[in-house]
C-alpha positions as CSV (number, residue, x, y, z in Angstrom):
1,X,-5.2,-0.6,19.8
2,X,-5.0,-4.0,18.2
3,X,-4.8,-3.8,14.5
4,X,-6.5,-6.1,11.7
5,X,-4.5,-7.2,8.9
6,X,-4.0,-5.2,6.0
7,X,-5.3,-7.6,3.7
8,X,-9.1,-8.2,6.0
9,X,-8.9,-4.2,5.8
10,X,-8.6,-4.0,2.2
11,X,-11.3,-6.6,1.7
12,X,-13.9,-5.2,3.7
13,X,-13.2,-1.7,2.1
14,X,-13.5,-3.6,-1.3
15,X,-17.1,-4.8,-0.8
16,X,-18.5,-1.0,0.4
17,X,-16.2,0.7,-2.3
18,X,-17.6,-1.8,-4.9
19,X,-21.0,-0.9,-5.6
20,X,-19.8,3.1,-5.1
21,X,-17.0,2.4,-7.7
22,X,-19.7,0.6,-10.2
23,X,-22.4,3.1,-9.8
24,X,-19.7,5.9,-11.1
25,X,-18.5,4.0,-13.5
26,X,-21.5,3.8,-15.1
27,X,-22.2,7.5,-14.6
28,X,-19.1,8.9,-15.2
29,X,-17.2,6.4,-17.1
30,X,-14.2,4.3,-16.5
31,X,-12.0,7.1,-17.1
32,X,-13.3,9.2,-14.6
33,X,-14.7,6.9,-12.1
34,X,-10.9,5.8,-11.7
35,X,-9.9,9.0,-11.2
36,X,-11.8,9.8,-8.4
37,X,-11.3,5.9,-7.0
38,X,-7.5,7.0,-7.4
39,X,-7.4,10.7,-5.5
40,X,-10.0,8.9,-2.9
41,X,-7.8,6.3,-1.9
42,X,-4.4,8.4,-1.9
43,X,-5.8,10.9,0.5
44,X,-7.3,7.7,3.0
45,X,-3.4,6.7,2.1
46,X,-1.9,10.2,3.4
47,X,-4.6,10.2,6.3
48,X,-3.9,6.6,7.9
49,X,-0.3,6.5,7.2
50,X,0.0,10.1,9.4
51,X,-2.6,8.2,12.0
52,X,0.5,5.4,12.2
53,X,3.1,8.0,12.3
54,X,1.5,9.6,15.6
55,X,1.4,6.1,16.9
56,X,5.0,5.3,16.4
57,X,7.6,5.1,19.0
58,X,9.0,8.5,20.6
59,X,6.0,9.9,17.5
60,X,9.4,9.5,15.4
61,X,8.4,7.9,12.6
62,X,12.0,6.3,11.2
63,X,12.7,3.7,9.0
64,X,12.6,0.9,11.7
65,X,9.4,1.3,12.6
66,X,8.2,1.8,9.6
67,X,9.5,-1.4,9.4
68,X,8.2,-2.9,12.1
69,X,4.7,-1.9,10.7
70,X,5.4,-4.7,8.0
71,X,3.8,-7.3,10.0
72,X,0.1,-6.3,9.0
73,X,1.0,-6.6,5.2
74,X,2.3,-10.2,6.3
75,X,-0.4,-11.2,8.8
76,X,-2.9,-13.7,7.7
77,X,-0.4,-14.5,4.4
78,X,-1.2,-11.3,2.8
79,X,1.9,-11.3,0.7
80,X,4.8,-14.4,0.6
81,X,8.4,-12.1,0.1
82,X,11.8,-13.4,-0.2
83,X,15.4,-11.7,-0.8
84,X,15.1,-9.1,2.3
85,X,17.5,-7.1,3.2
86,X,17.2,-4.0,6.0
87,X,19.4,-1.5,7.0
88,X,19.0,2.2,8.9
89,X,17.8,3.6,5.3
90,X,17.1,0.9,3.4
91,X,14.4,-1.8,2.8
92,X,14.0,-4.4,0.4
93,X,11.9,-7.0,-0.5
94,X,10.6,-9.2,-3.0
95,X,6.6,-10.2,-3.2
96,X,6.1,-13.8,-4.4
97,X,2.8,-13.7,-4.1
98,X,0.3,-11.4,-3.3
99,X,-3.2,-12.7,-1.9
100,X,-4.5,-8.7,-2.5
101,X,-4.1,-9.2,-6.2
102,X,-5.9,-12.9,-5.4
103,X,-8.6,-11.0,-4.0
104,X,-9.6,-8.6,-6.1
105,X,-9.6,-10.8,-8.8
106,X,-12.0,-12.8,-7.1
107,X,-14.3,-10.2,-6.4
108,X,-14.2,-9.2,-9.8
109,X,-12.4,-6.1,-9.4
110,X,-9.0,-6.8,-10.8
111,X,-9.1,-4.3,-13.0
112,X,-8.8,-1.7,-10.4
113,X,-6.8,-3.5,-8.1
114,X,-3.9,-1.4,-9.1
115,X,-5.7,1.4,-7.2
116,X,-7.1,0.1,-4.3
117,X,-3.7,-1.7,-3.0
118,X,-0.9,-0.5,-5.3
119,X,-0.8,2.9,-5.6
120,X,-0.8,2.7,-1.3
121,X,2.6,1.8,-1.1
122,X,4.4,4.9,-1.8
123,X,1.8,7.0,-0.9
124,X,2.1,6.0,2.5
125,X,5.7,5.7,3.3
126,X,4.6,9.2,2.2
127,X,2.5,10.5,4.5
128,X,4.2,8.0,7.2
129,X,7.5,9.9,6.8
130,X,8.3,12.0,3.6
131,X,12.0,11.0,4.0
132,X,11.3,7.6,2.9
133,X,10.3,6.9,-0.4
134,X,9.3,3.4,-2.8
135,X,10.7,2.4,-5.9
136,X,8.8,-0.1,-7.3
137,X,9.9,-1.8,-11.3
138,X,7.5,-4.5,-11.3
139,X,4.0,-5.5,-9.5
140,X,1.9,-9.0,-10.0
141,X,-1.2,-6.8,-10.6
142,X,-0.3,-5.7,-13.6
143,X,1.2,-9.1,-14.6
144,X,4.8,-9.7,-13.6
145,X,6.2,-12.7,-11.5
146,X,6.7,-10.5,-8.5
147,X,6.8,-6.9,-7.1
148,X,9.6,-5.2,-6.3
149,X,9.6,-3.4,-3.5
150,X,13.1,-0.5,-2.7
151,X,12.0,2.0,0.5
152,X,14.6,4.3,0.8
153,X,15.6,7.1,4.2
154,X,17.2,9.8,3.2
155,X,17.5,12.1,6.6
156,X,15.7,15.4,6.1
157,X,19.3,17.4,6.1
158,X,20.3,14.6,2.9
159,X,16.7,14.8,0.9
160,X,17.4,18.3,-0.6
C-alpha cells in the first residue's frame, strides 16, 4: 500500500474536521469542543499508529522502523530538521520548520493546530510501540524557533 504524506493527510482531514470542529464550538464552547477534538484525534492516533505497527517488518515494531516511517513526515517538505542523531534506542531531531503549523494557520485554524498535529507525536510512538516514548521541550505551534523532538526505546524487560 503506497502511502500519502503526512502533511496531504493532515490537510484533507483539516477541511472535513473544520466545519465539525466549528459547529461544536459554537455549541459547546471552546472549552469543550477542544476536548472532544483532543480525545478524537488521540484515539485515530492509537488506531493508525497500531495499523503501522501490523505493517512493520517481521510485525516487530522497533525503533528502526519506526524510524524508517520518518519519511512521510518529510515527504513533500512537511517539516525541514537538522541535528539528527539515531541509535538502537534513541532518536533525535530538531524541526526548523514545520509546513503543518504553516497550514493550519492558513486555514484559519491555528489555534487548534496543537491538537490536530502535536499532540500525535507521542501518542503514536504510543500505540506504534509503547516502549518508545517522546520528549518534546519546545514546538513552533505554540511559538518557539523549533521543536524538539527525543524518542526514546527502552526494551520491555528495561521499561518497568
Amino acid at each position: 500500500m503506497t502511502e500519502i504524506s503526512t502533511l496531504t493527510k493532515r490537510h484533507l482531514q483539516a477541511q472535513v474536521i473544520r466545519p465539525i470542529y466549528e459547529e461544536m464550538e459554537h455549541v459547546l464552547g471552546a472549552e469543550k469542543a477542544q476536548q472532544i477534538l483532543a480525545d478524537a484525534i488521540r484515539k485515530a492516533a492509537l488506531a493508525e499508529a497500531r495499523e503501522f505497527a501490523e505493517r512493520a517488518p517481521g510485525k516487530r515494531p522497533d525503533m528502526a522502523s519506526f524510524i524508517a516511517l520518518f519519511d512521510l513526515w518529510t515527504h513533500d517538505g512537511g517539516i525541514e530538521v537538522e541535528n539528527v542523531e539515531k541509535g538502537e534506542d534513541r532518536y533525535d531531531f530538531d524541526v526548523t520548520r514545520c509546513r503543518f503549523v504553516e497550514m493550519y494557520r492558513d486555514m484559519g485554524l491555528g489555534h487548534i493546530g496543537h491538537l490536530l498535529s502535536c499532540h500525535r507525536d507521542g501518542t503514536f510512538c504510543e500505540g506504534y510501540n509503547p516502549a518508545i516514548s517522546l520528549e518534546r521541550e519546545k514546538t513552533i505551534m505554540q511559538g518557539d524557533d523549533r521543536c524538539t523532538f527525543r524518542y526514546r526505546y527502552k526494551a520491555p524487560e528495561e521499561a518497568s
